[in-house]
C-alpha positions as CSV (number, residue, x, y, z in Angstrom):
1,X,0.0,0.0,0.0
2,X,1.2,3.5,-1.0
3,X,1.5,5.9,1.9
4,X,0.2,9.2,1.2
5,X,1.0,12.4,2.7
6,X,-2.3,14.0,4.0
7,X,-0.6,17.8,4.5
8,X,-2.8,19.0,1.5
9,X,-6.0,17.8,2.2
10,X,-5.6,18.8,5.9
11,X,-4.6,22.4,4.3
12,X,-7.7,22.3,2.3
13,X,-10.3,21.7,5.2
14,X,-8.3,24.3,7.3
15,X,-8.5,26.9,4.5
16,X,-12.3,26.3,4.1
17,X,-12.9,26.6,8.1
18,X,-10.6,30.1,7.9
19,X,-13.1,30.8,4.8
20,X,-16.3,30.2,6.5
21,X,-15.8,32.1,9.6
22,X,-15.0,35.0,7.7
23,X,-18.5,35.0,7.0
24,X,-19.6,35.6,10.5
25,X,-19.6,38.9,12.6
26,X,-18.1,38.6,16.2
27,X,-21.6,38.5,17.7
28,X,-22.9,35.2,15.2
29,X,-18.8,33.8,16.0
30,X,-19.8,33.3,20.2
31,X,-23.5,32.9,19.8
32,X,-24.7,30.1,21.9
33,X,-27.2,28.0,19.5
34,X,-29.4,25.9,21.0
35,X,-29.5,23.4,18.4
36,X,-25.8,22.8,19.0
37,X,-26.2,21.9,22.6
38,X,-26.1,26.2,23.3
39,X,-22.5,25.9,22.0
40,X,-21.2,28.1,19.6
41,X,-19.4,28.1,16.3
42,X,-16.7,29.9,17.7
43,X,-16.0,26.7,20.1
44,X,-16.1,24.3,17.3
45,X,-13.4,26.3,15.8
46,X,-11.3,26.4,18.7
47,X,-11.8,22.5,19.3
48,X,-10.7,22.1,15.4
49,X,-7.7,24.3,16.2
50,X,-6.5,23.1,20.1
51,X,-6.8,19.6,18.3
52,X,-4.1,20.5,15.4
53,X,-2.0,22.0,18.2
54,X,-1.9,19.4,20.7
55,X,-0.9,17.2,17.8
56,X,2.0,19.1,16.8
57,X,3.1,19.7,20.6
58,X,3.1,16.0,20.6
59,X,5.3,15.6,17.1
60,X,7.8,17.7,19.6
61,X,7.6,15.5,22.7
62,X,6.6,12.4,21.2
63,X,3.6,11.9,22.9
64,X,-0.2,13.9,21.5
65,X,-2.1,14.3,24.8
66,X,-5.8,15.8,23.0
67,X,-7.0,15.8,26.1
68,X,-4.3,18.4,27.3
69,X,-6.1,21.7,25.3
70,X,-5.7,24.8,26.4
71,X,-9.2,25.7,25.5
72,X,-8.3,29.4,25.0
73,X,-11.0,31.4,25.2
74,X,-9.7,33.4,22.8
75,X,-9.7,31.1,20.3
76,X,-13.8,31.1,20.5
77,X,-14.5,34.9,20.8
78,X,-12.0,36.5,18.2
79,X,-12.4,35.3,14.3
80,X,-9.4,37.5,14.2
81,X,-7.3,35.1,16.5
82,X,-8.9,32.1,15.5
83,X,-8.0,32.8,12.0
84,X,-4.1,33.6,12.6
85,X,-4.2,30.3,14.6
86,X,-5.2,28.4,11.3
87,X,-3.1,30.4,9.2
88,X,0.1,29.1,11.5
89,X,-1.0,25.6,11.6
90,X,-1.4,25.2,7.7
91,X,2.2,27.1,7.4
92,X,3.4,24.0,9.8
93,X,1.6,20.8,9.0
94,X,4.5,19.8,6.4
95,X,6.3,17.2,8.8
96,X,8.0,14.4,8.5
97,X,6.2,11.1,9.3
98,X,7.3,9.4,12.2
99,X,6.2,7.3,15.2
100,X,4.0,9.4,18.2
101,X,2.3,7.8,21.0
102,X,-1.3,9.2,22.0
103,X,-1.7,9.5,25.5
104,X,-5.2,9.8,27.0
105,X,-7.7,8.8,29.7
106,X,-10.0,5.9,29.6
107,X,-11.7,4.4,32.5
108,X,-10.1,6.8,35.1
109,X,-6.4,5.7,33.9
110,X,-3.8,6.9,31.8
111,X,-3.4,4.5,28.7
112,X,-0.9,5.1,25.6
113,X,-1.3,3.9,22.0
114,X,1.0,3.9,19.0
115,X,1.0,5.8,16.4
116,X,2.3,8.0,13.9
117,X,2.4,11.4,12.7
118,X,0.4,11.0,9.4
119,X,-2.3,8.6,11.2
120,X,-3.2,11.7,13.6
121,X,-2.8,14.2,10.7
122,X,-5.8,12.0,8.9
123,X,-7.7,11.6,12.8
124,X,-7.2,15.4,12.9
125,X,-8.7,15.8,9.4
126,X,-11.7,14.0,9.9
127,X,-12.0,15.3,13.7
128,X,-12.3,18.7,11.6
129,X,-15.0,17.6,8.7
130,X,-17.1,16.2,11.5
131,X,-17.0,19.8,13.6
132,X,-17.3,21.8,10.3
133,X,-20.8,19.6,9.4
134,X,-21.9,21.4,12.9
135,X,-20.4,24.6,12.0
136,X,-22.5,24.0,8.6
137,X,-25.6,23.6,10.8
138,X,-24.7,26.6,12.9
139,X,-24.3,28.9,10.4
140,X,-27.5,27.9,8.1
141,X,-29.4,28.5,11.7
142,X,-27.7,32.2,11.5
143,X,-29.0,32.3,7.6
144,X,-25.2,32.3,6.1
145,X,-25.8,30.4,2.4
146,X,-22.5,30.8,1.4
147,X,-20.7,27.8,2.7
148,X,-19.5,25.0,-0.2
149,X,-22.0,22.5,-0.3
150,X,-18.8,20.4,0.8
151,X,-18.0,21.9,4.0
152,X,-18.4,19.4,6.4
153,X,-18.7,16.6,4.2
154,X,-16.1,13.6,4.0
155,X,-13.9,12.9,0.9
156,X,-15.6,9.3,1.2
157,X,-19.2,10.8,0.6
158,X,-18.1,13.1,-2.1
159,X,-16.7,10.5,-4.0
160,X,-19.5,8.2,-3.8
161,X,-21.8,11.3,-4.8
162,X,-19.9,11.5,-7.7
163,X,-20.0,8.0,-8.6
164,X,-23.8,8.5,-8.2
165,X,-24.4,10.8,-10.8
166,X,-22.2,9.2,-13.4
């Protein structure tokens, strides 16, 4: 099996999530919507982000903690900030593959499982399609109609979609 390198597609979803938020003002960024559990889109974004951060503090250590965010509030309130934060992570996602362990917490205790830097580059890909389909719901909720009809969507589902038409 060939081994791909998932940099670009991770740099496309980021670009679209930058994209998308642009089209909010600060007030529909933090809104609390109650069809989203009274979260906002603002803390989907900063999930997305804290989750490509953790993972390249882990590249560093050697060990991705996710459940170690900073969960800067910041990250949640300001577009501004939030979009800076995306622009540094695209500019870095073009690493090296190599061999990580994810730490995290199951059943009250601290477990570790091998993997690799590409394997939580896809995770981290799909982590975000699965927030940006919320973010898609969010916004529609605040009447914004200009987000790709493939924001949120998986590469897996376009593809069939495609296949279905042909």
């Amino acid at each position: 099996m060939k081994i791909m390198s998932p940099h670009t597609e991770a740099r496309e979803i980021l670009l679209q999530l930058a994209s998308a938020i642009q089209q909010l003002s600060k007030d529909e960024y933090k809104e609390k919507i109650p069809l989203l559990s009274h979260s906002s889109i603002g803390e989907h974004t900063r999930h997305i982000i804290e989750l490509f951060q953790q993972l390249f503090h882990g590249y560093n250590t050697g060990v991705v903690n996710y459940d170690e965010r900073e969960r800067n509030v910041l990250l949640q309130e300001s577009i501004d900030f939030a979009v800076e934060n995306i622009a540094s992570i695209v500019i870095n996602l073009c690493r090296e593959d190599k061999n990580l362990e994810v730490a995290t917490l199951y059943a009250d205790e601290a477990n570790g499982i091998a993997s690799n830097y590409f394997r939580e580059l896809i995770y981290n890909i799909e982590h975000c399609i699965h927030h940006q389909a919320i973010i898609k719901i969010g916004m529609t909720i605040l009447g914004k109609d200009g987000i790709s009809e493939n924001f949120g969507v998986a590469k897996s589902t376009i593809a069939y979609k495609k296949q279905c038409v042909q």
